[in-house]
KOLMARSE-941660 format. One line per field, with one value per residue (C-alpha): x, y, z; residue number from 1. Coordinates in steps of 0.02 Angstrom, whole numbers. Each point is the difference from the previous one (the first is absolute). Layout:
! residues N
X [X|...]
Y [Y|...]
Z [Z|...]
pos [NUM|...]
END
This chain:
! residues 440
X [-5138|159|127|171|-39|-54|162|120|-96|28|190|43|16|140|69|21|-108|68|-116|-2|109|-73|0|89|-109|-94|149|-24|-145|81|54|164|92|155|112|-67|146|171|9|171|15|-211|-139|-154|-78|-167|-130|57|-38|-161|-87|74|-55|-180|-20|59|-148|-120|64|-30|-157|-82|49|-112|188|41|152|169|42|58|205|-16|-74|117|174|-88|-25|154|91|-94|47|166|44|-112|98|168|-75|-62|175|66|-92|38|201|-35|-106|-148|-139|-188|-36|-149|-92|21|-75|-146|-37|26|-135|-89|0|-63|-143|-58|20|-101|-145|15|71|131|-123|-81|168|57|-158|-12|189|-56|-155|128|114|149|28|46|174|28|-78|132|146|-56|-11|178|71|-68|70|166|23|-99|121|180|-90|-11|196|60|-78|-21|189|13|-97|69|-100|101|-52|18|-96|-146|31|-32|-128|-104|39|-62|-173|-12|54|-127|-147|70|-179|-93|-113|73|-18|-3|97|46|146|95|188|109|147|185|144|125|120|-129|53|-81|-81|-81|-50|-95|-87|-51|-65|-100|-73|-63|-73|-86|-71|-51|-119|-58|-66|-67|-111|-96|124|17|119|17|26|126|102|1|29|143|50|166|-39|-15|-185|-32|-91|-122|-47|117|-67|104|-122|-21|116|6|71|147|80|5|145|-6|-80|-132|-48|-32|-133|-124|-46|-67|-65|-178|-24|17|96|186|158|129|151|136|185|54|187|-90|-96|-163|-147|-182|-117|-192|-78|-147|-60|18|-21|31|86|-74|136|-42|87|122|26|185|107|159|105|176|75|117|36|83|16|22|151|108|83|-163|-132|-169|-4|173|-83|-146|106|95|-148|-62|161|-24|-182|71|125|-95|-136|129|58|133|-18|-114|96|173|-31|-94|165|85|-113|-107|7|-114|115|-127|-48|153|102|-120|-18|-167|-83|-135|-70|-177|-67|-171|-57|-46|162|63|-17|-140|91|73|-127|-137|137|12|-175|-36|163|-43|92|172|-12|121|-68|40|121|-92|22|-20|77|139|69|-50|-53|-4|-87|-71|-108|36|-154|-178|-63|-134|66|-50|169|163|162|71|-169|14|197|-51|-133|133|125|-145|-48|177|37|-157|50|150|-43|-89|158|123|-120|-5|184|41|-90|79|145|-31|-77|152|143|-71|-1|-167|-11|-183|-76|-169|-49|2|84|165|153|94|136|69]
Y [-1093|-92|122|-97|-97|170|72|-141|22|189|-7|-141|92|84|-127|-126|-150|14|-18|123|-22|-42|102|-23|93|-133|-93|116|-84|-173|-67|-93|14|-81|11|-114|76|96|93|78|153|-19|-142|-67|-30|-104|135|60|-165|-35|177|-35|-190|68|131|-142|-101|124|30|-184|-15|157|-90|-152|-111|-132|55|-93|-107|110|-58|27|182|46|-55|102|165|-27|13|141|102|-45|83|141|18|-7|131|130|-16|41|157|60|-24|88|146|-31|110|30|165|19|115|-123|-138|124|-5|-189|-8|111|-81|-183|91|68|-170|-77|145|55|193|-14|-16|-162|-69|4|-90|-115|-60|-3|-97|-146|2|128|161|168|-13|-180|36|141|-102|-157|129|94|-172|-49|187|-59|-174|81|106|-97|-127|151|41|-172|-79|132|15|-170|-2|66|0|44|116|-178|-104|135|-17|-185|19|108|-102|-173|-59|35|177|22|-71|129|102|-185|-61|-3|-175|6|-135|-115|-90|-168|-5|-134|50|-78|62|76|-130|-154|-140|-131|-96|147|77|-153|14|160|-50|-159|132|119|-148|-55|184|5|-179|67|154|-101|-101|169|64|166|98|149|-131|-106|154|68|-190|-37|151|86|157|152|37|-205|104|67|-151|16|153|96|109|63|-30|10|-158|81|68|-201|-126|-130|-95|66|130|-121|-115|132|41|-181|1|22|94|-134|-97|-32|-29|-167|57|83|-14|173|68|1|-165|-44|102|-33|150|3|100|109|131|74|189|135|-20|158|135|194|156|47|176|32|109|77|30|5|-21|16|-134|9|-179|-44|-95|-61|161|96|16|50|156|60|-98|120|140|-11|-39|176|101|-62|42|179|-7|-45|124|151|-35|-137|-131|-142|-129|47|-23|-165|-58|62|-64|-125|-171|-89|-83|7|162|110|-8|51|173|-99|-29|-145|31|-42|-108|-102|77|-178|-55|110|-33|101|124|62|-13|90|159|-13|6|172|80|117|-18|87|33|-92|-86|7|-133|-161|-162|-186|-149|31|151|168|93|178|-9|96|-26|32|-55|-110|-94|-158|-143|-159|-90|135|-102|72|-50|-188|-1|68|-118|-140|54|7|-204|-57|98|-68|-167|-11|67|-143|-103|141|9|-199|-3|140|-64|-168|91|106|-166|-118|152|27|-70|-77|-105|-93|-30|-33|-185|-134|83|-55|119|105|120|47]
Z [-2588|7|-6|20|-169|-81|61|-68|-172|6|37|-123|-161|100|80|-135|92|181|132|132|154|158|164|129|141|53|66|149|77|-22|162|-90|-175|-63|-152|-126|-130|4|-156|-33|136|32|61|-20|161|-12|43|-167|-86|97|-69|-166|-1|60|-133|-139|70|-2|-189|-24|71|-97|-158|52|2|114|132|-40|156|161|-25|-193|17|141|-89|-168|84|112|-161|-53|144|-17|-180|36|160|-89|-139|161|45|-167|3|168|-55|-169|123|-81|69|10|27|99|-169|-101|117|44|-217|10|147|-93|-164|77|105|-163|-112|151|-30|163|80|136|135|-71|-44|177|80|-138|37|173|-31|-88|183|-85|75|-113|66|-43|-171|-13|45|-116|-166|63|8|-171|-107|94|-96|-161|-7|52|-163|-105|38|17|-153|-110|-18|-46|-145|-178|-175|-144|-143|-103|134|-42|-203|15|125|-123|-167|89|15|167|-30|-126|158|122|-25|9|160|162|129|189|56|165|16|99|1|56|23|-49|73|-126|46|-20|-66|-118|155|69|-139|-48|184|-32|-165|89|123|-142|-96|169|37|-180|6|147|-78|-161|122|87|131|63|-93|148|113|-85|-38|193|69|-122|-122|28|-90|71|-21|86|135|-96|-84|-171|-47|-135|-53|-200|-118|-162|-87|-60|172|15|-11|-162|3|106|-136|-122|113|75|-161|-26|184|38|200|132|-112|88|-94|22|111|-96|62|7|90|161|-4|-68|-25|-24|-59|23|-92|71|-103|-181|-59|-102|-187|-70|-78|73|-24|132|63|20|88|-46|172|79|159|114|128|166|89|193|28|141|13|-37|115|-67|71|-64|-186|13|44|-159|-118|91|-55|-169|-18|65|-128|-160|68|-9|-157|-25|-128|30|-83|31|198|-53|-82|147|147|-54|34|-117|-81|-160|-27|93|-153|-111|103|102|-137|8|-176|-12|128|25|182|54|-19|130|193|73|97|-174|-107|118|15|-188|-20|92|-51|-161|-147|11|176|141|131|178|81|23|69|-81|63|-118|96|-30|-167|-93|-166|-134|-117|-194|-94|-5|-112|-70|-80|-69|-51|-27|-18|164|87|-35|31|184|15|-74|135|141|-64|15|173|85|-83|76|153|81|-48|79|160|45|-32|110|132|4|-16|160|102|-60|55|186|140|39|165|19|174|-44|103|-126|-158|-55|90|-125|18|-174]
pos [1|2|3|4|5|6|7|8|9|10|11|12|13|14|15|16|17|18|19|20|21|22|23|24|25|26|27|28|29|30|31|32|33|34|35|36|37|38|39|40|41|42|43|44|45|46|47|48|49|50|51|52|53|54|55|56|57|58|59|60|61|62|63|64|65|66|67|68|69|70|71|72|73|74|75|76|77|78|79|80|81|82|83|84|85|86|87|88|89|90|91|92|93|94|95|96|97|98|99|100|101|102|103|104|105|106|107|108|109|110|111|112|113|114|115|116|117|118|119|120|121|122|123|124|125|126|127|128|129|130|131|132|133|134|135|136|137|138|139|140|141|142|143|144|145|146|147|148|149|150|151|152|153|154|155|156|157|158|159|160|161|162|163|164|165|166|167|168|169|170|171|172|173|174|175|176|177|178|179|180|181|182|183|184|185|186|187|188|189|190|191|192|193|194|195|196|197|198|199|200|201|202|203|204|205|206|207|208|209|210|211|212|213|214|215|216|217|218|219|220|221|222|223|224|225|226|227|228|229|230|231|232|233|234|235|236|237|238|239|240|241|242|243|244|245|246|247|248|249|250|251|252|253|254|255|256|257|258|259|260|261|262|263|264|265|266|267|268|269|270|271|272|273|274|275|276|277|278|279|280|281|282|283|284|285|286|287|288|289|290|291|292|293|294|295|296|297|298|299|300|301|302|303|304|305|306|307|308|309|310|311|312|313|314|315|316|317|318|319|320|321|322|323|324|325|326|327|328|329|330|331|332|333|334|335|336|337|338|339|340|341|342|343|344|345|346|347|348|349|350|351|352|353|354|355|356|357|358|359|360|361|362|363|364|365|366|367|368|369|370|371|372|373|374|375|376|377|378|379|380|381|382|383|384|385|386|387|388|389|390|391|392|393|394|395|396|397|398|399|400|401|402|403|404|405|406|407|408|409|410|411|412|413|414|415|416|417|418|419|420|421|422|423|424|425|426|427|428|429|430|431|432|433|434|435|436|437|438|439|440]
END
C-alpha cells in the first residue's frame, strides 16, 4: 500500500488542495547541497526540491501521466516551495503552533482513514522510504499553512445579509440542494498590471492548451507542466463543487457538460481558466439535523501566545461554570466578530458546515451543558449547546447554507490573491541552474 498518496488524500479536505511538504532529513546523507532559493529571512536548498520533485513524480507516475520535462517540473515545484515557505514563515511570526496532542489525533486520524492501527501505519510509511518522524514533520508543516490560510483569508472575505437575499432569490440560489461536480482546473495567469499585449499572450496560450486537450491530451499533465494554480501539482484537482460555489460563467456551463467534457478558457481577474470536468453526484434534498450552539472565541495573536490564548479560554470556562453569564462574557471576550455581539450566539447551524474540531465537540456535548476548552484552527473555543433538531428547509437553514455558498465562493478568489500578494511583496532570490534570476 502506497501510503504517501493515501496521506495527501487524507489531509486535503483540511488543507484546501496543498500537497504535503517535503522532508528535509534526507539532506543529511547527501554529500553536497546548495541554495537553490532565498526566500525573505529563509531558503530553499536543493535536497528540499529533489525529495519534493521525487514525490511529484511518483504522484505522476501512479496516475499513469507522462512526467513534464526535468527544467519544467523543477521551476513548478521550486515555486511551490517558495509560497509555502513564505506562508511557514507567516505562521512562525503570528506564533502559530502545533501542539504535539493535536498532531498525535492528526496521526491518528490518517492511520485510521488508511485502515490500518498505529503499528501498521508506521511500517507501511516505512515500506514507501518515509520515516514516522518525517511523516510527523510533513503533517505539522501542513496544520501550520492550513491554519495561517484560515486566518489570512478568512478575514478577507465579507458576505452581506443582501449578498445572501440575492443569493437565495436567484436561480442559482434556488440549485444550492442540486448535484455536486468534481472538478480539475488550468490557469494562466495575467498579472494584475497586464496590459493588452500580454493579456492577449495569455489568451493564445489558453487557446493552445485548450486544442491540445480537444485532440486527446492529458489533462493532469497539462495542468502540472503549465497550470499556475495552486493545486498544478496534483494534476488540477479541485475536488467537488457544487456549481453554485462557482464563478459566472462557470455555473452556467457544467450543467450542459457531460464528465470528461472540458470547458473553453474563461478570462477571469487572475488569468484564464479551463475546467475538466470528472465526475457528477448527488442532487437529492435530505433533512438536516441542526444544532443550536454558542461560543466564545479567544484568538492567538502577535501579542498572544497560545498558551496565554488557552489560558484565558480556561478562566472563562471557570467563570461561566460558577455562575456568570454566558453571553455577557461572550460580548465581553469574544472575538468572533459574528456571533460576540449577539451574546455568542450562532443560531442554528448545519454541523457540516462547521470545521471538524467544532462540530465533533458539539456532537458529544449534551444539550445545555458547556463544553471544555477546545482547540480549532481558529483559536480556542467554549461552547454550549442550546437545542437539536431535523430539518428539511427552515428559512435560517438555507440563509446559512446561502452564506456558506458565497464564503467558499469567494474563497478560492481571496486565497489565489493572497498568495500572489505574499509572493509579489517578498523577497524571492532564485538560484536554481538554468531558471531566470529574480530578486523582487
Amino acid at each position: 500500500m502506497h501510503v504517501k498518496t493515501k496521506l495527501i488524500d487524507c489531509l486535503r479536505p483540511l488543507m484546501l488542495g496543498a500537497v504535503l511538504l517535503s522532508s528535509t532529513a534526507h539532506a543529511a546523507v547527501q554529500t553536497l547541497d546548495k541554495v537553490v532559493a532565498i526566500v525573505d529571512n529563509d531558503v530553499v536548498m536543493q535536497s528540499q526540491l529533489d525529495q519534493r520533485v521525487r514525490e511529484v513524480e511518483q504522484t505522476i507516475a501512479k496516475r499513469g501521466g507522462a512526467t513534464p520535462p526535468p527544467g519544467v517540473l523543477d521551476q513548478q515545484v521550486l515555486e511551490r516551495l517558495i509560497v509555502e515557505n513564505l506562508q511557514l514563515q507567516i505562521g512562525d511570526r503570528s506564533g502559530i503552533r502545533i501542539t504535539d496532542e493535536e498532531l498525535n489525533q492528526a496521526m491518528d486520524t490518517i492511520a485510521q482513514r488508511n485502515g490500518m492501527n498505529m503499528s501498521q501505519f508506521r511500517a507501511a510509511l516505512a515500506h514507501d522510504g518515509l520515516s514516522f518522524d518525517d511523516a510527523r514533520e510533513q503533517v505539522r508543516r501542513e496544520m501550520i499553512i492550513s491554519r495561517v490560510r484560515q486566518r489570512r483569508v478568512a478575514e478577507r472575505i465579507q458576505v452581506s445579509e443582501q449578498e445572501v437575499k440575492n443569493f437565495l432569490a436567484s436561480d442559482l440560489g434556488k440549485m444550492q440542494l442540486s448535484e455536486e461536480f468534481r472538478l480539475a482546473n488550468i490557469l494562466i495567469p495575467t498579472p494584475e498590471s497586464a496590459n493588452s499585449a500580454a493579456i492577449q499572450a495569455a489568451g493564445q496560450q489558453a487557446a493552445a492548451i485548450y486544442q491540445q486537450l480537444k485532440q486527446g491530451a492529458d489533462f493532469a499533465q497539462l495542468a502540472t507542466a503549465r497550470s499556475a494554480s495552486e493545486n498544478a501539482l496534483e494534476g488540477g484537482e479541485m475536488g467537488w463543487r457544487k456549481a453554485a460555489q462557482l464563478p459566472p460563467p462557470f455555473d452556467r456551463l457544467l450543467s450542459t457538460m457531460a464528465v470528461g467534457d472540458v470547458t473553453e478558457p474563461v478570462r477571469t481577474p487572475g488569468g484564464f481558466i479551463i475546467l475538466k470536468l470528472q465526475e457528477k453526484r448527488g442532487g437529492q434534498t435530505q433533512l438536516r439535523d441542526e444544532v443550536h450552539v454558542r461560543h466564545i472565541l479567544i484568538k492567538p495573536s502577535e501579542v498572544r501566545s497560545e498558551a496565554a490564548t488557552q489560558q484565558l479560554a480556561e478562566k472563562l470556562y471557570e467563570r461561566i461554570s460558577a455562575g456568570e453569564d454566558f453571553a455577557e462574557l461572550a460580548k465581553s471576550f469574544s472575538e468572533d466578530p459574528g456571533s460576540a455581539l449577539n451574546g455568542g450566539d450562532l443560531n442554528w447551524v448545519d454541523p457540516n458546515a462547521l470545521v471538524p474540531e467544532f462540530r465533533e465537540v458539539m456532537a458529544s456535548t449534551p444539550q445545555g451543558q458547556l463544553s471544555k476548552p477546545f482547540q480549532t484552527q481558529y483559536g480556542w473555543h467554549v461552547l454550549e449547546v442550546l437545542g437539536r433538531r431535523s430539518t428539511d428547509s427552515t428559512e435560517q437553514a438555507r440563509e446559512q447554507q446561502a452564506m456558506n455558498v458565497l464564503r467558499n465562493r469567494k474563497y478560492d478568489e481571496e486565497l489565489q490573491s493572497w498568495l500572489r500578494q505574499i509572493r509579489d511583496e517578498a523577497y524571492v532570490e532564485i538560484k536554481l541552474p538554468g531558471a531566470d534570476q529574480a530578486a523582487q
